[in-house]
C-alpha positions in Angstrom: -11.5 19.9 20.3 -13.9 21.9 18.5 -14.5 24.8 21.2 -13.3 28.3 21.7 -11.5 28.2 24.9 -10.3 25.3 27.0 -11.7 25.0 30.9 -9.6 22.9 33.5 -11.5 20.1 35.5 -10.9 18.2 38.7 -13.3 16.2 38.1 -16.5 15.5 36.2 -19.9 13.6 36.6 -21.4 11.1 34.4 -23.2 11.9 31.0 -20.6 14.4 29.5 -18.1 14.5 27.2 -14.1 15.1 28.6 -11.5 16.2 26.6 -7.7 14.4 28.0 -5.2 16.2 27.6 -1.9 14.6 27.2 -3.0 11.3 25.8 -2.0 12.1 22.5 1.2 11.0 23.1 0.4 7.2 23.2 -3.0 6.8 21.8 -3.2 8.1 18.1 -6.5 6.7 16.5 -8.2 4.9 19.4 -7.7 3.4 22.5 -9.5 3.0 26.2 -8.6 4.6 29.4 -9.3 2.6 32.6 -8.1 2.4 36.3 -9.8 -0.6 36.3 -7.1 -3.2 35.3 -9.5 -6.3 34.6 -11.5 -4.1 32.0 -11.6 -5.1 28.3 -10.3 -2.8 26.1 -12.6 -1.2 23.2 -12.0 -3.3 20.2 -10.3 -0.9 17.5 -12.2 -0.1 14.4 -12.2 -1.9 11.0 -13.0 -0.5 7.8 -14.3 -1.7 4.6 -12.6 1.1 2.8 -9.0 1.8 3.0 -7.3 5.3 2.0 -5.8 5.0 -1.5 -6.3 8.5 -2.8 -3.6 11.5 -1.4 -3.0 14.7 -1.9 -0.2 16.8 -0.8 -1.1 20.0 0.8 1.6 23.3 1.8 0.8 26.7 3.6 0.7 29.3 1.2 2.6 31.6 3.2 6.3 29.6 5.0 5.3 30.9 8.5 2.0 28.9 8.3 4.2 25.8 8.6 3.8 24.8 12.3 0.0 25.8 12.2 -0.3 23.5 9.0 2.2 20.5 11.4 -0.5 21.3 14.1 -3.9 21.4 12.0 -3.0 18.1 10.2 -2.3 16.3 13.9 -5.6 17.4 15.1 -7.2 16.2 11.6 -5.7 12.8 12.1 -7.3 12.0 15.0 -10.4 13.4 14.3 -11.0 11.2 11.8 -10.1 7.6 12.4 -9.7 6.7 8.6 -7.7 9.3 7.2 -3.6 9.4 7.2 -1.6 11.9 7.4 2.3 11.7 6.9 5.4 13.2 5.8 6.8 12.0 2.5 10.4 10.9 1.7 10.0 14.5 -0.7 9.6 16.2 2.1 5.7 16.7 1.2 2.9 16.9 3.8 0.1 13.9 2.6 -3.1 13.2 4.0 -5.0 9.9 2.0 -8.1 9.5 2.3 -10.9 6.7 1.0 -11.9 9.1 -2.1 -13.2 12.3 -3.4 -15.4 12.8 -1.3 -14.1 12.3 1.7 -11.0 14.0 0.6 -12.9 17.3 0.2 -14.5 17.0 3.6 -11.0 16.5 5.2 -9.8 19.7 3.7 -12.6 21.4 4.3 -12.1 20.5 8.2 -8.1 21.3 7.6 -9.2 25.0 6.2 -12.1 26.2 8.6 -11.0 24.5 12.0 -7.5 23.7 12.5 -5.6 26.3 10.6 -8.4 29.0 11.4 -7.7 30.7 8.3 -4.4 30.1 7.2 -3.7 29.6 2.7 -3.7 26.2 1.8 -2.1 24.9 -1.3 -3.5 21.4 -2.4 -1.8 19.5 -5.5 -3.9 17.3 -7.6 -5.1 14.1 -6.4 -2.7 11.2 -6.2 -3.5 7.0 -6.3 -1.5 4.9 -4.5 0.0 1.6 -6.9 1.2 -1.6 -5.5 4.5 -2.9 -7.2 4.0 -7.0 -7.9 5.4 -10.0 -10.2 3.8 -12.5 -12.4 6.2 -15.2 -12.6 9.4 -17.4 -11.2 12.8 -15.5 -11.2 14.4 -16.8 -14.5 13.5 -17.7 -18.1 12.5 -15.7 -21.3 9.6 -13.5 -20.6 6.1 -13.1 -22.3 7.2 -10.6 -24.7 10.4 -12.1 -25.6 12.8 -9.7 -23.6 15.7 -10.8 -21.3 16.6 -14.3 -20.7 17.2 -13.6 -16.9 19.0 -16.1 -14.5 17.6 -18.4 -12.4 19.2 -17.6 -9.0 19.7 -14.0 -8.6 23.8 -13.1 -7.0 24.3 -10.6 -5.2 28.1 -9.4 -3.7 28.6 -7.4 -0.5 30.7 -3.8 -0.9 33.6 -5.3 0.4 33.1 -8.6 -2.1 33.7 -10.9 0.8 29.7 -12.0 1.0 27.5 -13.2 -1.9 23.9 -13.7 -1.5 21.8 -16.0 -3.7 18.4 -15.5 -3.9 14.9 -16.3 -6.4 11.4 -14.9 -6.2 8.0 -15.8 -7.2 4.3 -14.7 -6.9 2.4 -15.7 -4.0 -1.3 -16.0 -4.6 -3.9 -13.6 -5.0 -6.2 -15.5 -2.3 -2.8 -15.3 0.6 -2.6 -12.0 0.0 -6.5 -11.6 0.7 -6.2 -13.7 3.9 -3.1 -11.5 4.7 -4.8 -8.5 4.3 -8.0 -9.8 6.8 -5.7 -10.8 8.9 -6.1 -14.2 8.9 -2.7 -15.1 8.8 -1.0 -13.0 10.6 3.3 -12.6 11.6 2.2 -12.9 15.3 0.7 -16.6 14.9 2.2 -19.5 16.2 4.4 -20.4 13.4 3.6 -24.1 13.3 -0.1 -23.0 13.5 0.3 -20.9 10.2 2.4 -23.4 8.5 0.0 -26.0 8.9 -2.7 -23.2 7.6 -0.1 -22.1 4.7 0.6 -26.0 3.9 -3.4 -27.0 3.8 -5.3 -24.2 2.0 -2.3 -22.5 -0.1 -0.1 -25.4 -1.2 2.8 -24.1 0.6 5.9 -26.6 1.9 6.0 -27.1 5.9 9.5 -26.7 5.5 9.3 -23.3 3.7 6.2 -21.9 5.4 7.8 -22.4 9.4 10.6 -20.4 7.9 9.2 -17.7 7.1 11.7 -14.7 8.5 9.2 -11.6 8.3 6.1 -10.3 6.6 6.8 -6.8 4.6 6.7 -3.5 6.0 3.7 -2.3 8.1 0.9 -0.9 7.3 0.2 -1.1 3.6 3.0 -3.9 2.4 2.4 -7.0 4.7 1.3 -9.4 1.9 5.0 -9.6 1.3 7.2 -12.7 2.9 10.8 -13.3 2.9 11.6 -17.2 3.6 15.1 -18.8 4.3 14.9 -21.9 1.9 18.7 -22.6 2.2 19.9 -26.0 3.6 22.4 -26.2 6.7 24.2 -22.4 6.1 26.8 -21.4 8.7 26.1 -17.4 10.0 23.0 -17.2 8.6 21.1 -16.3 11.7 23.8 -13.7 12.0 22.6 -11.8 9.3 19.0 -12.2 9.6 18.1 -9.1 11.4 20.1 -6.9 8.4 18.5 -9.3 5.5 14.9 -8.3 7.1 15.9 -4.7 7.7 16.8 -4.2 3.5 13.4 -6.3 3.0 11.4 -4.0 5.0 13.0 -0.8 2.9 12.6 -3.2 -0.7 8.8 -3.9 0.4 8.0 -0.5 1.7 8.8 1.4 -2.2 9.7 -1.3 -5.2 12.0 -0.9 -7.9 9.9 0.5 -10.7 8.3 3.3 -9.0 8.8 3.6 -4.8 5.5 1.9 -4.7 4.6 -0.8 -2.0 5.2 -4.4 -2.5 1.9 -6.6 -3.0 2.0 -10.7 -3.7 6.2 -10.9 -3.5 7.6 -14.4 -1.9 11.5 -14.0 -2.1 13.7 -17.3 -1.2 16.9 -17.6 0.2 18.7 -19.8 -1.5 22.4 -19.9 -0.4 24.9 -17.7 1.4 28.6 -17.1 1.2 29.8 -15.5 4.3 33.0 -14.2 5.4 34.2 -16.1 8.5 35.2 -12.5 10.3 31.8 -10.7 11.9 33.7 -8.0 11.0 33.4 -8.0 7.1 29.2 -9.2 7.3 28.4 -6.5 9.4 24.8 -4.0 8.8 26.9 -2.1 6.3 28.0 -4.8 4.0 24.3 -6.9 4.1 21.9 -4.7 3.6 23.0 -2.9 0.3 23.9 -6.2 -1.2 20.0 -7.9 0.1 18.4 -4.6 -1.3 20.3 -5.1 -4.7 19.6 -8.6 -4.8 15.9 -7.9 -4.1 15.6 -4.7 -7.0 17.2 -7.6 -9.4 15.2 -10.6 -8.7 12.2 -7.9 -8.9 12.8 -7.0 -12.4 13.9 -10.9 -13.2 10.1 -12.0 -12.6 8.2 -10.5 -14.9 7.0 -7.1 -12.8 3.8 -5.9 -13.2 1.7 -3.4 -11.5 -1.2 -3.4 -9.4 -3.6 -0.6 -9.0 -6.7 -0.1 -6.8 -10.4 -0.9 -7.9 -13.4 1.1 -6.5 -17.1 -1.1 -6.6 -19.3 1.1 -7.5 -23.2 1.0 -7.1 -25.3 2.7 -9.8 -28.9 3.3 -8.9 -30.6 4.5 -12.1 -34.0 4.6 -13.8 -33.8 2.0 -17.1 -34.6 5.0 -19.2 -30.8 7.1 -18.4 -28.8 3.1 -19.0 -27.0 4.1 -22.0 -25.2 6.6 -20.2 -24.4 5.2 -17.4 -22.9 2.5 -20.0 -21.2 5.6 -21.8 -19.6 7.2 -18.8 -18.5 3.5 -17.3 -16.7 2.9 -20.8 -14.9 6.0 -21.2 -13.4 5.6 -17.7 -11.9 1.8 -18.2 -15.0 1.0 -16.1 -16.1 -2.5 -16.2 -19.9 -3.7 -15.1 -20.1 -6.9 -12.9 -24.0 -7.1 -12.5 -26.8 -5.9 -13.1 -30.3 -6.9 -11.5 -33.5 -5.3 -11.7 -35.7 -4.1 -8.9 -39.0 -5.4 -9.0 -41.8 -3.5 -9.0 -40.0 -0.3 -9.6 -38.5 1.2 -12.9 -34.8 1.3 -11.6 -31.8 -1.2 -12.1 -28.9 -1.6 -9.6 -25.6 -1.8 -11.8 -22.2 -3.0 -9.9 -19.3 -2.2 -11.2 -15.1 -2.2 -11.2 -13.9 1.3 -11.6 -10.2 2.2 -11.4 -9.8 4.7 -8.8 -7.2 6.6 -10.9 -10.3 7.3 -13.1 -12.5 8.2 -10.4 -12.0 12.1 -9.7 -14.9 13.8 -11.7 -16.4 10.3 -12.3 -19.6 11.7 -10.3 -20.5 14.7 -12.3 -19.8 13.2 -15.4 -22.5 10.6 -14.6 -24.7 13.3 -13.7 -24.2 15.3 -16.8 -24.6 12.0 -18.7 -28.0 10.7 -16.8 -29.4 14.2 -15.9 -29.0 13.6 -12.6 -31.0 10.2 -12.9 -28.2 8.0 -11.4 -26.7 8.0 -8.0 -23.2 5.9 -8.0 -21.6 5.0 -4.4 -18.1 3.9 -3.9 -15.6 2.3 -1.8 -12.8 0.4 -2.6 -12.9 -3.6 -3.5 -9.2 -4.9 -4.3 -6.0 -4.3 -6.8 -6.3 -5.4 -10.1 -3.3 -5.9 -12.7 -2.9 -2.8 -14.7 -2.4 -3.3 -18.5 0.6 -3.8 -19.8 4.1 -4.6 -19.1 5.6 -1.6 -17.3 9.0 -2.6 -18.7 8.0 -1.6 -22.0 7.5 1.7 -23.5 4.5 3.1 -24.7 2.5 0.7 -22.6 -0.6 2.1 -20.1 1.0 0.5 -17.1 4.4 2.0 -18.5 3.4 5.4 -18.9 2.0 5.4 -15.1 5.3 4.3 -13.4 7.2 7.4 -15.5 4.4 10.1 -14.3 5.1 8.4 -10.7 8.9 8.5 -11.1 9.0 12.0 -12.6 6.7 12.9 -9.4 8.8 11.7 -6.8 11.9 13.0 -8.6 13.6 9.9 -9.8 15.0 9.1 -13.0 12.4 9.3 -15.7 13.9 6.5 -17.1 13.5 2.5 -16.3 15.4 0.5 -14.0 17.9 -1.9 -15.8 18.6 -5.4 -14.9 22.6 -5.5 -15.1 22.8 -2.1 -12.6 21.6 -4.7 -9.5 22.5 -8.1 -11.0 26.5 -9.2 -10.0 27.8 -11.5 -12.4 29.9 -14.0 -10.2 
């Protein structure tokens, strides 16, 4: 990949490294190549880390574009962490696990792949998860909304109504979602059972589970079909799951993934012509119905933690203290290693906080303190994001203003149909 001219090879003995050409097409990350057809393929690669920090790079000049499309290919499988995409903005992303590794990325991007070429990169971006903290229904925390119970929603053509509630599903599911424990390829009786024994689930409910949410980064999302004896309702399932898979893959409050969502079919009203319930009538009404039982449930949002490990000399701990504080930091442990004058310090850092978080320390410690990072899980941010002037508020309107949306937040009555 790395060399100056390509050389064509019938063959080639053991010891050496190949390039295939032509692979690319249906192996993107990693794979295994064998004639031998009762070989075991190479198990693919998991990582502790996963890539929550993006930036959006251009070519400085339009005519670098296909060089740019070209470079970020060959960085993407180069690297079996990083992820590069194309944005609904039309922006080119690579995410990465951090700083860091961010910087090395580019760094590759600049020298190797587009040999020269101007690169534009925009600040650093944190990916948020969009989530909710309560049943569908009721006065909220702060007094706002008293928001139905069952959430209606009515087809284009008003000839189909769909009924629907939501509610959290537990941080420790979404964990065993996330490791792949429970997976939407089990046996379903197998994970019911599972669902029913360790996370108080119903039978009924958990082998009815129609889909998990949209690959890669929303899965901890479910939608289940708790309605009793409905006529049609199979015949709708595929466009229901189609509208969840948008709905999960960028939420309501700012085009963020899904995380911890368990929507429930309640009831249907169907119109007895396929005609009138086809693709075009369901899935606006199910993504309406899902924006307003989202906003009926008390939303909140997630956004990602680093761990960090601090090893510093007792004599520089105030300001490691000092730095941690000023970036919303918050220290788990703290042990001392005998023997020596240092102190191991764990921590929860929010990544959002993390770009300069290194020099900082530095400046603060003079250079005492050495901090590593990778990221640990999503944490609630402060606030209700509903509500103006609120952290978690302020956040979704710099994400929203970002992706060009309305800088303004979503209201309850624009998805809700009254009956």
């Amino acid at each position: 990949m790395m060399g100056r001219y390509v050389e064509q090879l019938p063959d080639c003995p053991c010891g050496n490294l190949v390039g295939l050409v032509g692979v690319d097409q249906y192996i993107l990350k990693t794979g295994t190549v064998t004639t031998c057809e009762e070989a075991l393929p190479f198990n693919t690669m998991k990582f502790s880390v996963s890539a929550v920090v993006r930036v959006a790079v251009e070519p400085k000049s339009a005519q670098d574009l296909p060089k740019l499309v070209e470079g970020l290919k060959r960085l993407s499988k180069s690297d079996p962490l990083v992820k590069t995409f194309t944005a609904k903005t039309g922006e080119h992303i690579i995410a990465g696990a951090g700083e860091l590794h961010l910087e090395i990325c580019l760094k590759d991007l600049r020298e190797q792949y587009m040999r020269g070429a101007g690169l534009t990169v925009s600040e650093p971006v944190v990916s948020y998860c969009e989530g909710i903290s309560g049943r569908t229904g009721g006065m909220k925390e702060d007094g706002s909304g008293n928001y139905p119970e069952m959430i209606v929603a009515k087809s284009p053509n008003k000839h189909n109504r769909l009924y629907m509630w939501a509610e959290p599903m537990s941080h420790e599911l979404c964990i065993a979602i996330d490791d792949e424990d429970i997976t939407p390829t089990q046996d379903f009786k197998t994970r019911a059972r599972t669902l029913a024994n360790d996370y108080g689930w119903q039978v009924g409910d958990a082998r009815k589970i129609w889909s998990f949410g949209c690959p890669p980064d929303a899965i901890p999302n479910t939608i289940v079909d708790a309605a009793k004896g409905v006529q049609f309702l199979n015949e709708i399932k595929d466009h229901v799951v189609g509208a969840f898979m948008q709905a999960s893959g960028g939420g309501i409050l700012c085009d963020e993934n899904w995380r911890g969502i368990r929507l429930n079919i309640d009831d249907v009203t169907l119109h007895a012509d396929a005609i009138h319930r086809g693709a075009g009538q369901i899935m606006p009404c199910a993504k309406k119905v899902f924006y307003a039982a989202q906003i009926a449930s008390d939303p909140i949002l997630f956004e990602p933690m680093y761990l960090v490990d601090i090893t510093v000399p007792q004599s520089a701990l105030s300001g490691v203290y000092q730095t941690l504080n000023s970036r919303r930091g918050e220290v788990d442990s703290m042990q001392e290693r005998i023997g020596t004058p240092l102190v191991q310090i764990r921590a929860y850092l929010p990544v959002a906080e993390s770009f300069g978080f290194t020099q900082l320390l530095r400046q603060k410690t003079a250079g005492q303190a050495f901090p590593q990072m990778k990221f640990d899980h999503w944490e609630k941010a402060n606030g209700n994001p509903l509500k103006e002037g609120s952290p978690a508020y302020e956040t979704i309107m710099k994400c929203r203003e970002r992706k060009g949306l309305k800088i303004q937040c979503p209201e309850f009555m624009d998805y809700y149909d009254r009956v």
